[in-house]
N, C-alpha and C positions, 0 to 999 in steps of 0.2 A: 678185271677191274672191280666186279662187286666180291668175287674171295668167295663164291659159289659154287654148289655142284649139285646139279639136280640129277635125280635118278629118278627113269619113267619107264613106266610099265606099259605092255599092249594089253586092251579091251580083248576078249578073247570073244565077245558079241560085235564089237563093232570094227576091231581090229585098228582102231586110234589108239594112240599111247595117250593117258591120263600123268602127269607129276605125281609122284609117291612121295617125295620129301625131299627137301630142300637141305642142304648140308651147307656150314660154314667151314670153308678152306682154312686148317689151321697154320698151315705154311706152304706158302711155294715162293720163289725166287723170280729176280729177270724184272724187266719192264715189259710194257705194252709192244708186241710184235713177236714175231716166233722163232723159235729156234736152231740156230743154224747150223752150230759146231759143238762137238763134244767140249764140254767146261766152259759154254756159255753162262750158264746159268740160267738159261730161257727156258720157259716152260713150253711145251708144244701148242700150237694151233693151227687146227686142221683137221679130218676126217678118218677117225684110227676105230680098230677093230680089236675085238679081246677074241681065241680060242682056248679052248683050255689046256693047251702049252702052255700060253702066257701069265695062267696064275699061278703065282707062287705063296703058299702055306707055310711054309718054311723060311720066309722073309724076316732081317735082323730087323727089319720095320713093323716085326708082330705079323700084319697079314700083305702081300701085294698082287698087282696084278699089273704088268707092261702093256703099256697103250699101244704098242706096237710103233713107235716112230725107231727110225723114221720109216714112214711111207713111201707109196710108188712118189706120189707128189714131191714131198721131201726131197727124195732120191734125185728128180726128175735135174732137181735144183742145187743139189751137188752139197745137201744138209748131209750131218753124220752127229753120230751118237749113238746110245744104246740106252737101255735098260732105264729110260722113260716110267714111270711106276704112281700108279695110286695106292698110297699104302698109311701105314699106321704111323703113331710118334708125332711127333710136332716138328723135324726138322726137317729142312728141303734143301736141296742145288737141283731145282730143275724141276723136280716129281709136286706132285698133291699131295704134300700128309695132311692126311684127314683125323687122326687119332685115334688110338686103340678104341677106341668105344664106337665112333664112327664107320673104322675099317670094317668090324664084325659085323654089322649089319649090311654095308653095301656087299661086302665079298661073299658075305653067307647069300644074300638075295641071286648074284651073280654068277657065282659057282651052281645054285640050285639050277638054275636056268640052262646053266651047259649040262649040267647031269640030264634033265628031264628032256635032253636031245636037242635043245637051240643049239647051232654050230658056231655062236659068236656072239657077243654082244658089243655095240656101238657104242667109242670114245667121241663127242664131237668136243672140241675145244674152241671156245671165244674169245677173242683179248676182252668183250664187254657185251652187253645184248645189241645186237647188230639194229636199232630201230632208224627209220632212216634218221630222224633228231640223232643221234647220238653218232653216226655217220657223218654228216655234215661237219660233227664237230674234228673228226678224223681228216680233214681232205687233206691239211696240209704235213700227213706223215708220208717218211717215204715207203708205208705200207699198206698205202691207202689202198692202190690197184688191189694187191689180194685180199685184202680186205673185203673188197668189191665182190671178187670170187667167192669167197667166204659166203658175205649176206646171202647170195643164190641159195646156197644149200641150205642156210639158216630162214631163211622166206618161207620155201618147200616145205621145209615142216612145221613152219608157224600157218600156213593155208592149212594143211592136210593132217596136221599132227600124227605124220605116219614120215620115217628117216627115209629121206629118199635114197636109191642106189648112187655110189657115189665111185665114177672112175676116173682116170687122170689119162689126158691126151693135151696133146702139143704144152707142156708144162703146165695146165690148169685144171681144174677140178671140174668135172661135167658133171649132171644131176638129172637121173630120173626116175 
């Protein structure tokens, strides 16, 4: 909803993630709620994971990196698609282009990160910031329930500012 992408860093003292910078989304596709089928047009929302498989350097989008959807979650839910992408350019069906100027900073940050031995770095995706006001104003979508699942995970690390673990059992997102 705000056309945002924050990228945050952990405290290497206190082990809390800090906001590094706030990016404006220069294109993604879909309405509010997640993505379910390949040429939806939906952008993902949900709890995705990068390893360094999933960056690609070689992307016709300048730099990308696959969010990994769909996930166990996804899956769970009978979602398909592929090649999900944060990447460069200004056009979308589905991915975050963020623009060649943008890409190169989040992917160079990202990429250093798996080099210097992180096994992954964390995609979270929100239709909006989950506060409960802005909740309320959601109850009567019919995505309200995961929605609901959603805020959990999104709570977690608005307390702790540390990504909680995040697995999927009887089709829902657990957290801890």
């Amino acid at each position: 909803e705000t056309g945002e992408m924050e990228l945050w860093m952990q405290n290497s003292k206190t082990k809390a993630y800090v906001l590094f910078k706030t990016y404006q989304i220069a294109a993604m596709s879909g309405q509010l709620g997640p993505k379910q089928a390949e040429g939806d047009m939906q952008a993902p929302e949900g709890f995705y994971y990068v390893n360094k498989q999933r960056m690609n350097p070689q992307s016709r989008f300048h730099l990308a990196f696959n969010v990994g959807y769909p996930n166990a979650y996804d899956r769970s839910h009978g979602r398909d698609g592929f090649a999900l992408m944060v990447h460069g350019n200004r056009v979308s069906a589905g991915c975050f282009a963020m623009t060649d100027h943008y890409i190169e900073e989040i992917y160079t940050l990202c990429d250093a990160a798996l080099k210097k031995g992180q096994p992954f770095f964390r995609v979270h995706s929100f239709p909006f910031r989950m506060t409960d006001g802005r909740m309320a104003k959601a109850k009567g979508s019919p995505w309200y329930s995961f929605w609901q699942n959603l805020k959990q995970g999104y709570d977690a690390f608005e307390k702790t500012k540390v990504p909680p673990n995040v697995r999927v059992s009887n089709k829902r997102y657990i957290f801890r």
